[in-house]
Gaussian input, Z-matrix of N, CA and C with variables (Angstrom, degrees):
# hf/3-21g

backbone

0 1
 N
 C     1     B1
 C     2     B2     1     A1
 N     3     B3     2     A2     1     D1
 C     4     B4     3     A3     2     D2
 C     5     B5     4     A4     3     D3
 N     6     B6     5     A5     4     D4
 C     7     B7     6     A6     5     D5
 C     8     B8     7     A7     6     D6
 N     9     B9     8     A8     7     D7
 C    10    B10     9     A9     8     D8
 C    11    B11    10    A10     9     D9
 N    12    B12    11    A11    10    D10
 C    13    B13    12    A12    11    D11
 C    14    B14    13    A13    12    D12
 N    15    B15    14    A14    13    D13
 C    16    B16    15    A15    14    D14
 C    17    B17    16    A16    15    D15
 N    18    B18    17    A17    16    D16
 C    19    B19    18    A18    17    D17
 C    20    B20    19    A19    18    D18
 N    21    B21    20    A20    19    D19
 C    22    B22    21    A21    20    D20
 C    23    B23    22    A22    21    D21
 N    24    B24    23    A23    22    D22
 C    25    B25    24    A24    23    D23
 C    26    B26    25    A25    24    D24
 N    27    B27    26    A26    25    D25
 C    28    B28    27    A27    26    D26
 C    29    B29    28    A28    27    D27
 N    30    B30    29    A29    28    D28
 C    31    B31    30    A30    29    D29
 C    32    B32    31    A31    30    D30
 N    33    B33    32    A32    31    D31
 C    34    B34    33    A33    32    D32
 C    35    B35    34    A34    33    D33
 N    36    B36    35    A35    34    D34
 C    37    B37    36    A36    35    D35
 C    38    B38    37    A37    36    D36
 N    39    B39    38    A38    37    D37
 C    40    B40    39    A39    38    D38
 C    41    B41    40    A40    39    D39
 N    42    B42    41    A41    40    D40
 C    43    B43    42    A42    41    D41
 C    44    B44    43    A43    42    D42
 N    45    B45    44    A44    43    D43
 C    46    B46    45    A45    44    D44
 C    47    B47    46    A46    45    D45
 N    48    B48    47    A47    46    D46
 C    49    B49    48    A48    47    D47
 C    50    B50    49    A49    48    D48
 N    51    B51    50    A50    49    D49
 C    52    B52    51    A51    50    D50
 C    53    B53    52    A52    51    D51
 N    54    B54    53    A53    52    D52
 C    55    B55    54    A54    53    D53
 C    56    B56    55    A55    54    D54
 N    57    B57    56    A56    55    D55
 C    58    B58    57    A57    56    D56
 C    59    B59    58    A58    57    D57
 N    60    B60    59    A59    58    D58
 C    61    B61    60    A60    59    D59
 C    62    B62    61    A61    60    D60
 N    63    B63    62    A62    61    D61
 C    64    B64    63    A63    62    D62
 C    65    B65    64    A64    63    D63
 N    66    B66    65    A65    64    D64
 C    67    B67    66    A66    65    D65
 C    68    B68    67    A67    66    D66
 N    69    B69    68    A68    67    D67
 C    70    B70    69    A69    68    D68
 C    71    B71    70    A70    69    D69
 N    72    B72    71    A71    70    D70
 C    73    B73    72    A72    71    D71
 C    74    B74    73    A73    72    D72
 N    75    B75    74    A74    73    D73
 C    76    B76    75    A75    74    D74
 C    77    B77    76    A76    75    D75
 N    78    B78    77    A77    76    D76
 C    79    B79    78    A78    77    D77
 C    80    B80    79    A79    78    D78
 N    81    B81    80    A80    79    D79
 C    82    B82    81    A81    80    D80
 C    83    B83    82    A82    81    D81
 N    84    B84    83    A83    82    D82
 C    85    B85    84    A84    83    D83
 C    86    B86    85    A85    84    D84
 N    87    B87    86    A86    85    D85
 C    88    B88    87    A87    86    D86
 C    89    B89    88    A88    87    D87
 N    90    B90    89    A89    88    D88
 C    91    B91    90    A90    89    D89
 C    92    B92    91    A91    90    D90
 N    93    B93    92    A92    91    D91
 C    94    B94    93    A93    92    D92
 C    95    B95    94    A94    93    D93
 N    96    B96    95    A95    94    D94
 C    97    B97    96    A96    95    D95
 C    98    B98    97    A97    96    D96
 N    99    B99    98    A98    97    D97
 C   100   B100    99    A99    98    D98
 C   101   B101   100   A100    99    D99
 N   102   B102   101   A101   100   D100
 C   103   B103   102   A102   101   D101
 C   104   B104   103   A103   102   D102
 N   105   B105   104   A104   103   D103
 C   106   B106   105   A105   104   D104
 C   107   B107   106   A106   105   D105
 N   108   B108   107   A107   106   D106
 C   109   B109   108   A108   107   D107
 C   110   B110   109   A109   108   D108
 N   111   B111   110   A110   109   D109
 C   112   B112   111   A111   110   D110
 C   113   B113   112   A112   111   D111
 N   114   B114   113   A113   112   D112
 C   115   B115   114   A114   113   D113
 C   116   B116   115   A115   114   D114
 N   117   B117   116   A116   115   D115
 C   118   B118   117   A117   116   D116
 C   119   B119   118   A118   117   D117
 N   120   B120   119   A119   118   D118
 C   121   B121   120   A120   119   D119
 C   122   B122   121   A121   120   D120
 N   123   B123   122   A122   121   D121
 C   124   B124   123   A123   122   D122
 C   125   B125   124   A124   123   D123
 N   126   B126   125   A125   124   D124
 C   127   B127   126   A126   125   D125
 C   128   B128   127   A127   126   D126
 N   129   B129   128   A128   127   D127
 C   130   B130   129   A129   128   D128
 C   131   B131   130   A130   129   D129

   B1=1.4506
   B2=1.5220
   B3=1.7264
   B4=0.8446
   B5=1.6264
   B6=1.4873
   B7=1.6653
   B8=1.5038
   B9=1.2081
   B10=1.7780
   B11=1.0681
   B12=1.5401
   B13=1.2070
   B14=1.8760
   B15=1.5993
   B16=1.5316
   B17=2.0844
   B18=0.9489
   B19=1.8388
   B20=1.5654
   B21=1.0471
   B22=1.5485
   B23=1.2028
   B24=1.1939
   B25=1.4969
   B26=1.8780
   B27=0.9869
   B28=1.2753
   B29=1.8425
   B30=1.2822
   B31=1.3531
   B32=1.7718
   B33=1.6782
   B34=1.2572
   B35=1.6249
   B36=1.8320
   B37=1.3312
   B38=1.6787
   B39=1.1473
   B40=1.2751
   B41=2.0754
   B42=1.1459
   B43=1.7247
   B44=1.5924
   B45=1.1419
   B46=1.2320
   B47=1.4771
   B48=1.5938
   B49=1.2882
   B50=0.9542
   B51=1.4565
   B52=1.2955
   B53=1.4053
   B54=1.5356
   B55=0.9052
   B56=1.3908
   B57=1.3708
   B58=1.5100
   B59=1.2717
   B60=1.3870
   B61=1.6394
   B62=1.6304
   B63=1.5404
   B64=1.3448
   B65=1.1709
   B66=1.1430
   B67=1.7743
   B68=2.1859
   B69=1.3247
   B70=1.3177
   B71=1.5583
   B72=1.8434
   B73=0.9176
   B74=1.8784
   B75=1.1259
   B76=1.3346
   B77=1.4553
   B78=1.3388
   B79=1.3650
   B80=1.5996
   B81=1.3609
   B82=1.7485
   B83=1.6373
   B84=1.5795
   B85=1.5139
   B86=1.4932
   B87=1.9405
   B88=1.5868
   B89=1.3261
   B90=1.5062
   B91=1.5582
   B92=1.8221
   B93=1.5409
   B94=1.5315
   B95=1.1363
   B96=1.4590
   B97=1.5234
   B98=1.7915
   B99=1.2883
   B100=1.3530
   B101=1.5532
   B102=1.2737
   B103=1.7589
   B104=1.2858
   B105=1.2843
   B106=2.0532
   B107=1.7483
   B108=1.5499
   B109=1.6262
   B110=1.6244
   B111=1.5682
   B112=1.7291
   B113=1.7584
   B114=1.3813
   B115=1.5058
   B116=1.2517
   B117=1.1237
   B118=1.3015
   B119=2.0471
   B120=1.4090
   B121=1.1147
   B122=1.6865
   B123=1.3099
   B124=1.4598
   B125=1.8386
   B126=1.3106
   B127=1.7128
   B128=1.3767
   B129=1.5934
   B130=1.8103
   B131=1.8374
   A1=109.01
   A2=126.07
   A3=122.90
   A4=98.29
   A5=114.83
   A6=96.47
   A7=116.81
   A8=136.60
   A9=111.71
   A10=139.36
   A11=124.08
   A12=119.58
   A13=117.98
   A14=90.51
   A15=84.58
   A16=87.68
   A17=99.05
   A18=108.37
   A19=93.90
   A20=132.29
   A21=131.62
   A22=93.42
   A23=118.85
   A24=117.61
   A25=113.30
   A26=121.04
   A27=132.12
   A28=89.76
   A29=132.78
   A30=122.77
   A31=136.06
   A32=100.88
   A33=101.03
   A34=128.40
   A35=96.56
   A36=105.28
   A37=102.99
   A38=138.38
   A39=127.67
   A40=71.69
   A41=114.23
   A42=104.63
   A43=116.36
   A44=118.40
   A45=134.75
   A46=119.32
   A47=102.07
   A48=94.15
   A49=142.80
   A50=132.79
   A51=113.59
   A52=117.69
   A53=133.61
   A54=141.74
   A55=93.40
   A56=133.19
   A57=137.05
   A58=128.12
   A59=115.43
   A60=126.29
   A61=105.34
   A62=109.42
   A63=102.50
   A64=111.67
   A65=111.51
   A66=132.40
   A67=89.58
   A68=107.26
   A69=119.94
   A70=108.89
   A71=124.17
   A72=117.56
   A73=90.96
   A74=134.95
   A75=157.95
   A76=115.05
   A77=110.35
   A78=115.67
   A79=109.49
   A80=124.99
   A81=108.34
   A82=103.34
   A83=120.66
   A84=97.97
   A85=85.32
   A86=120.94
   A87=88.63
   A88=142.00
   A89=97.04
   A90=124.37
   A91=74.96
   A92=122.00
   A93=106.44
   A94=133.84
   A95=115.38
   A96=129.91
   A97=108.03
   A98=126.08
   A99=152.37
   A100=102.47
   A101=106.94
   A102=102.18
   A103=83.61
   A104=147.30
   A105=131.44
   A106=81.42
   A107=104.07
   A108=110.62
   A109=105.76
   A110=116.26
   A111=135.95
   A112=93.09
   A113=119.00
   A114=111.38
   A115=134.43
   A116=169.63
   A117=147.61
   A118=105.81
   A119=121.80
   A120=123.11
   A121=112.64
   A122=129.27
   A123=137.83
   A124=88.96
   A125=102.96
   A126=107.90
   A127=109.15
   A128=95.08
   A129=122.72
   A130=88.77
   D1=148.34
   D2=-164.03
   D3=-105.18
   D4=149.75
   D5=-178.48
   D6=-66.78
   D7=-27.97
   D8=146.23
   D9=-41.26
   D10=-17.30
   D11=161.69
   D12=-86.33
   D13=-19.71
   D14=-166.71
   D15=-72.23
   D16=-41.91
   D17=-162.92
   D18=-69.24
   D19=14.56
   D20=170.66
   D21=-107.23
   D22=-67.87
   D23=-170.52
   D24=-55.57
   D25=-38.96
   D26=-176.56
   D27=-69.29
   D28=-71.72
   D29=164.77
   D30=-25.32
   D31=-28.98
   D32=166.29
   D33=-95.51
   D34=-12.93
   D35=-171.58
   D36=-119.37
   D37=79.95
   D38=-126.64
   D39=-99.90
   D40=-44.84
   D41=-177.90
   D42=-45.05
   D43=-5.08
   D44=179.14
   D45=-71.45
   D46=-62.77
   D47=158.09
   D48=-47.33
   D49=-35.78
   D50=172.21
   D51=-87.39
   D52=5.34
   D53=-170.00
   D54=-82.51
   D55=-54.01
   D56=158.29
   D57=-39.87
   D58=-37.72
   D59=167.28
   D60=-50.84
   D61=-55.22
   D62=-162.64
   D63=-74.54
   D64=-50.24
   D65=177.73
   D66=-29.62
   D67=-81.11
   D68=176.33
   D69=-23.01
   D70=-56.35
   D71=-145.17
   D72=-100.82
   D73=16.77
   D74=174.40
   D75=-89.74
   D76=-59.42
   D77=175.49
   D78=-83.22
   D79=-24.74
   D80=171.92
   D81=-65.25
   D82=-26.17
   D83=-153.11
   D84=-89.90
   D85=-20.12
   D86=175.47
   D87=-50.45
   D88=-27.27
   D89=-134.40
   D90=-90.88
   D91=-38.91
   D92=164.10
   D93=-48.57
   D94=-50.62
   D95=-170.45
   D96=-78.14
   D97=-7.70
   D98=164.29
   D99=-65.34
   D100=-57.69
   D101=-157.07
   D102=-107.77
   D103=-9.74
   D104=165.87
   D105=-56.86
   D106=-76.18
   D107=-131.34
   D108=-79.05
   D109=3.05
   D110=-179.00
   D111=-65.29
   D112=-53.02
   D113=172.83
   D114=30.68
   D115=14.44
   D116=-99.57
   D117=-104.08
   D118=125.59
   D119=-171.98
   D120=-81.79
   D121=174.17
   D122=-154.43
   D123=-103.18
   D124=121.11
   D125=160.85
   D126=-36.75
   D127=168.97
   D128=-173.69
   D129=-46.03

């Protein structure tokens, strides 16, 4: 998709956008709690 189409479509579906905001702001904080708790501890 070309970004005029995406920015058309986002213009007709304006609930969209923020549906993408969150979605977006969902997967950065996983991608935190992924690499905190990824850790790996020292054998017996």
């Amino acid at each position: 998709m070309s970004d005029s189409k995406i920015a058309a479509y986002l213009a007709e579906h304006p609930k969209m956008t923020g549906v993408l905001f969150t979605m977006m702001m969902i997967l950065s904080q996983a991608g935190t709690v992924i690499a905190t708790n990824g850790n790996g501890s020292p054998g017996p």
